[in-house]
Backbone bond lengths (Angstrom), bond angles and torsions (degrees), N, CA, C in turn:
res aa  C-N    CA-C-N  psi(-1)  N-CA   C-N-CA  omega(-1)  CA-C   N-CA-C  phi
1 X - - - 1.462 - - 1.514 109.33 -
2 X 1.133 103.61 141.14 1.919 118.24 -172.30 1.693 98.44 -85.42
3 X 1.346 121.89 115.51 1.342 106.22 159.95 1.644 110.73 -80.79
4 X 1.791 118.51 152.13 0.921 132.61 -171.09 1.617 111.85 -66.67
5 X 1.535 112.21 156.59 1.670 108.68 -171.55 1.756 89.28 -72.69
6 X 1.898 95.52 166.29 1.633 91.28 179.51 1.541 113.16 -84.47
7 X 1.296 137.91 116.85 1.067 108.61 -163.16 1.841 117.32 -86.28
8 X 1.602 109.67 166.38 1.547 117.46 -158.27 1.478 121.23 -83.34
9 X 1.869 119.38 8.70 1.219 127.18 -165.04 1.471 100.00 -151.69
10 X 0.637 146.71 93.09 2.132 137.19 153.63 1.447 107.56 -106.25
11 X 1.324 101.95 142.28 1.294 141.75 169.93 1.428 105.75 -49.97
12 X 1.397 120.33 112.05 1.649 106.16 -179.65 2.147 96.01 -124.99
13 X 0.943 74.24 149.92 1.860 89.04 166.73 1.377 116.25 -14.37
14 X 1.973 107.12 -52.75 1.665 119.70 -160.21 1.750 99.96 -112.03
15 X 0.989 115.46 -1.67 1.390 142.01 163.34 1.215 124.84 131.89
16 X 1.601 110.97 -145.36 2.054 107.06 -178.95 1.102 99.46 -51.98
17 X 1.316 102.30 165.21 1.395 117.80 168.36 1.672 111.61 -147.82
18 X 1.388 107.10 120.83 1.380 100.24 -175.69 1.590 108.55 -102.00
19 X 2.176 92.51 156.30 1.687 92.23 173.68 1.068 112.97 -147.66
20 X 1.010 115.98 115.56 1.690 151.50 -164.86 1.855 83.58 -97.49
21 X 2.266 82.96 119.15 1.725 104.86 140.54 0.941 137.29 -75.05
22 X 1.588 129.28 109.66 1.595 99.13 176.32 1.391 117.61 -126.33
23 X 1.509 125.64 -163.29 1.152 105.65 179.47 1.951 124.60 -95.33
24 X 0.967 102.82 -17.70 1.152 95.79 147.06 2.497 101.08 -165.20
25 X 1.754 86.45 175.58 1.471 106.74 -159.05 1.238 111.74 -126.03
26 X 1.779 113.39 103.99 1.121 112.53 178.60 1.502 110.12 -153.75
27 X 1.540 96.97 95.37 1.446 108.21 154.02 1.225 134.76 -51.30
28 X 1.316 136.22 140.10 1.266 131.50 -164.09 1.496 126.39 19.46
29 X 1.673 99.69 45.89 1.743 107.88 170.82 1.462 98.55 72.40
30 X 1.592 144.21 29.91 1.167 128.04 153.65 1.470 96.71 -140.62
31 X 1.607 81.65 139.33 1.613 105.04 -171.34 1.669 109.82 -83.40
32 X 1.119 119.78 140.63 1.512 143.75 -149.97 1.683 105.26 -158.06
33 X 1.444 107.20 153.14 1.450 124.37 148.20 1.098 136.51 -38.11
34 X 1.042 120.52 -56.23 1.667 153.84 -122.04 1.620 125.78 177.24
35 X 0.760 126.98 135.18 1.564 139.49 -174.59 2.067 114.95 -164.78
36 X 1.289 98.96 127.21 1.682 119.19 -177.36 1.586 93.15 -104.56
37 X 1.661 97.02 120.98 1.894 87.49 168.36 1.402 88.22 -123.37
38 X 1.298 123.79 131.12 1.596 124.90 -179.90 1.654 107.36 -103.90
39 X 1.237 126.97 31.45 1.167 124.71 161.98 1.565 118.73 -105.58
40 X 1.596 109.23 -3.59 1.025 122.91 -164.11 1.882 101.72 -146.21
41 X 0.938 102.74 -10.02 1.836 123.20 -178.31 1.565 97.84 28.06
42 X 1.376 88.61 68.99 1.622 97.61 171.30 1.399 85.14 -132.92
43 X 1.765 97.14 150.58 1.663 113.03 172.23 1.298 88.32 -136.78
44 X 1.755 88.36 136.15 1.989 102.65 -177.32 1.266 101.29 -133.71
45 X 1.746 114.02 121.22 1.629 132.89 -174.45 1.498 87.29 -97.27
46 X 1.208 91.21 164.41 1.467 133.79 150.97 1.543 119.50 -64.60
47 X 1.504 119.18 99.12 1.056 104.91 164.13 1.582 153.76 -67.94
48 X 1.536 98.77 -16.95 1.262 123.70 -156.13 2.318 93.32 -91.44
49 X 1.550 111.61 -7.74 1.156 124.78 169.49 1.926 105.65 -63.20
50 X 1.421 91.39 151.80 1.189 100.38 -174.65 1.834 110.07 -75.91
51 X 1.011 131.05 150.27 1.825 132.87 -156.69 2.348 100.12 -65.04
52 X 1.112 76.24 -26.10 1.738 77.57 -178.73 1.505 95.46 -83.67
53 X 1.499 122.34 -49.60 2.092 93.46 -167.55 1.629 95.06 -92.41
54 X 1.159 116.46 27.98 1.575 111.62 179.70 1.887 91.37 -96.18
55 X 1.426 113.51 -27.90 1.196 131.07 -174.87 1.874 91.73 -76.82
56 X 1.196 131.39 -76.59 1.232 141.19 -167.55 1.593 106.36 -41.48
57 X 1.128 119.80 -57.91 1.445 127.88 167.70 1.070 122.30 -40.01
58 X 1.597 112.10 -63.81 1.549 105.15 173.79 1.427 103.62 -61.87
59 X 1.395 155.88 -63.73 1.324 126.16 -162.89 1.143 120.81 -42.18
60 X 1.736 114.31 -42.55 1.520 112.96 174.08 1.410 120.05 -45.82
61 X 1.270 95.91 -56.57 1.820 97.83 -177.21 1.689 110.26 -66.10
62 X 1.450 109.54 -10.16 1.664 97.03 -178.88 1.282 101.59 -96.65
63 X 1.590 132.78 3.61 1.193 163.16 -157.81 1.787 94.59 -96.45
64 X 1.378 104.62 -56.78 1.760 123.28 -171.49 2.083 98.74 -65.86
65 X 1.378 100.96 -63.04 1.411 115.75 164.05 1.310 99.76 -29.43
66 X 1.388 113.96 -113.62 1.781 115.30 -174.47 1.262 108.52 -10.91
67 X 1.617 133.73 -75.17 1.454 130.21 -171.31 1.138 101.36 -32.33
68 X 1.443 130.96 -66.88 1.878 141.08 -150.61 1.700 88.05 -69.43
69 X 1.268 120.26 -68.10 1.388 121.33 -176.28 1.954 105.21 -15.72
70 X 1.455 83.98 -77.71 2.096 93.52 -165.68 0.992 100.01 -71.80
71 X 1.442 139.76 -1.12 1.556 124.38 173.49 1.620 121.47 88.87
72 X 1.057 92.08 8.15 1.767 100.54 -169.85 1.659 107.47 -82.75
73 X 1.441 128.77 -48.07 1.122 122.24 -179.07 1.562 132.53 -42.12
74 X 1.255 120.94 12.64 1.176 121.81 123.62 1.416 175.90 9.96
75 X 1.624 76.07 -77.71 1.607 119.01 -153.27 1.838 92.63 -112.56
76 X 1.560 103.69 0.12 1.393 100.53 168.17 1.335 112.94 -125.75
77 X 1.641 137.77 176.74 0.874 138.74 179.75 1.704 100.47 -114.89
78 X 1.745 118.96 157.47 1.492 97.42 -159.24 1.561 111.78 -62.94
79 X 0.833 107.65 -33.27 1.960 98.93 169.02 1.101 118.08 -22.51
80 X 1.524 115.23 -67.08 1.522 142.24 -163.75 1.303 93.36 -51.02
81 X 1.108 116.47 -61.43 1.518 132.55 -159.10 1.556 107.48 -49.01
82 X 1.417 108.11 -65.20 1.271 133.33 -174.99 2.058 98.69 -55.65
83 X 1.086 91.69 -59.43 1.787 89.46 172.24 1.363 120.80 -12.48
84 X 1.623 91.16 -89.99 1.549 151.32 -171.03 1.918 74.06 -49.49
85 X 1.325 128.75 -80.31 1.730 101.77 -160.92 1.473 103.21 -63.13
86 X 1.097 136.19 -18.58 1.564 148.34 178.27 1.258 101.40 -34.48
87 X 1.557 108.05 -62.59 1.273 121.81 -149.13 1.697 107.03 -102.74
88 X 1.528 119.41 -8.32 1.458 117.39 173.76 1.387 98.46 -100.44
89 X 1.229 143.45 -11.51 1.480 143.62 166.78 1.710 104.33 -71.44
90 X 1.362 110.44 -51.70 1.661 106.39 169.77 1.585 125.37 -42.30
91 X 1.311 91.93 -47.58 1.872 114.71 175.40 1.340 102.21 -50.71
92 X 1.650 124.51 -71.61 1.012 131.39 -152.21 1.757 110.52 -87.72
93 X 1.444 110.84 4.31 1.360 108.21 172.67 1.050 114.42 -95.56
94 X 1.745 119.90 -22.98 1.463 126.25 172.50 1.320 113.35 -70.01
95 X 1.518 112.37 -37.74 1.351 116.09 -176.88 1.569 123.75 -66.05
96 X 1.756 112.83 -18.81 1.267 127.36 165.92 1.058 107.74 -78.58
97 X 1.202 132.82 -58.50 1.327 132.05 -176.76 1.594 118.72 -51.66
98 X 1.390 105.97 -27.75 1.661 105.32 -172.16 1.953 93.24 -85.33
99 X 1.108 111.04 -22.86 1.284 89.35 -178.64 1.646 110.14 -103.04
100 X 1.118 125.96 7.59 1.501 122.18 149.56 1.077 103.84 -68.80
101 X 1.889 131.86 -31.65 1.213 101.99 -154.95 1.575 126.11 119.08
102 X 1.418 106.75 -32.55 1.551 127.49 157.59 1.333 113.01 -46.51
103 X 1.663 100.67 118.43 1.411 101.13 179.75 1.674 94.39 -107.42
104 X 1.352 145.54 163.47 0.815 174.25 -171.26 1.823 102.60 -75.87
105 X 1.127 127.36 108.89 1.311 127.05 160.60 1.475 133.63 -42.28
């Protein structure tokens, strides 16, 4: 099964949100996956990631988005934060996968 390209615009809560591939991601000089900058509501992956955690990442970071959107991030400490997209990127990777069709090894 083909996973889908990532696409370069989604609709977020606080508005577009763009996401730029690149070749590699490093905020403040450390290299990462993934990064949400909400002053600019751009999310920039890793290209050189394989097409499934290039998929996982962005939910996380659209995970980071949503929080900033409703205002709640806050109400966590950065752990929490980091969790909490941890665990809605897990959700939403199964939920892609079940509708490609991906069955679970």
């Amino acid at each position: 099964m083909t996973w889908p390209a990532i696409p370069t615009l989604i609709r977020g809560a606080g508005g577009p949100i763009k996401v730029r591939c690149v070749k590699h991601v490093r905020p403040e000089g450390v290299e990462c996956w993934g990064v949400w900058n909400d002053a600019t509501r751009t999310i920039r992956l890793d290209k050189t990631a394989l097409i499934e955690h290039q998929w996982r990442v962005l939910f996380h970071e659209l995970a980071h988005a949503a929080i900033g959107d409703a205002g709640i991030e806050n109400l966590f400490d950065e752990q929490g934060v980091e969790t909490l997209c941890d665990a809605l990127a897990t959700a939403r990777i199964q939920e892609l996968r079940g509708q490609l069709g991906i069955m679970d090894a």
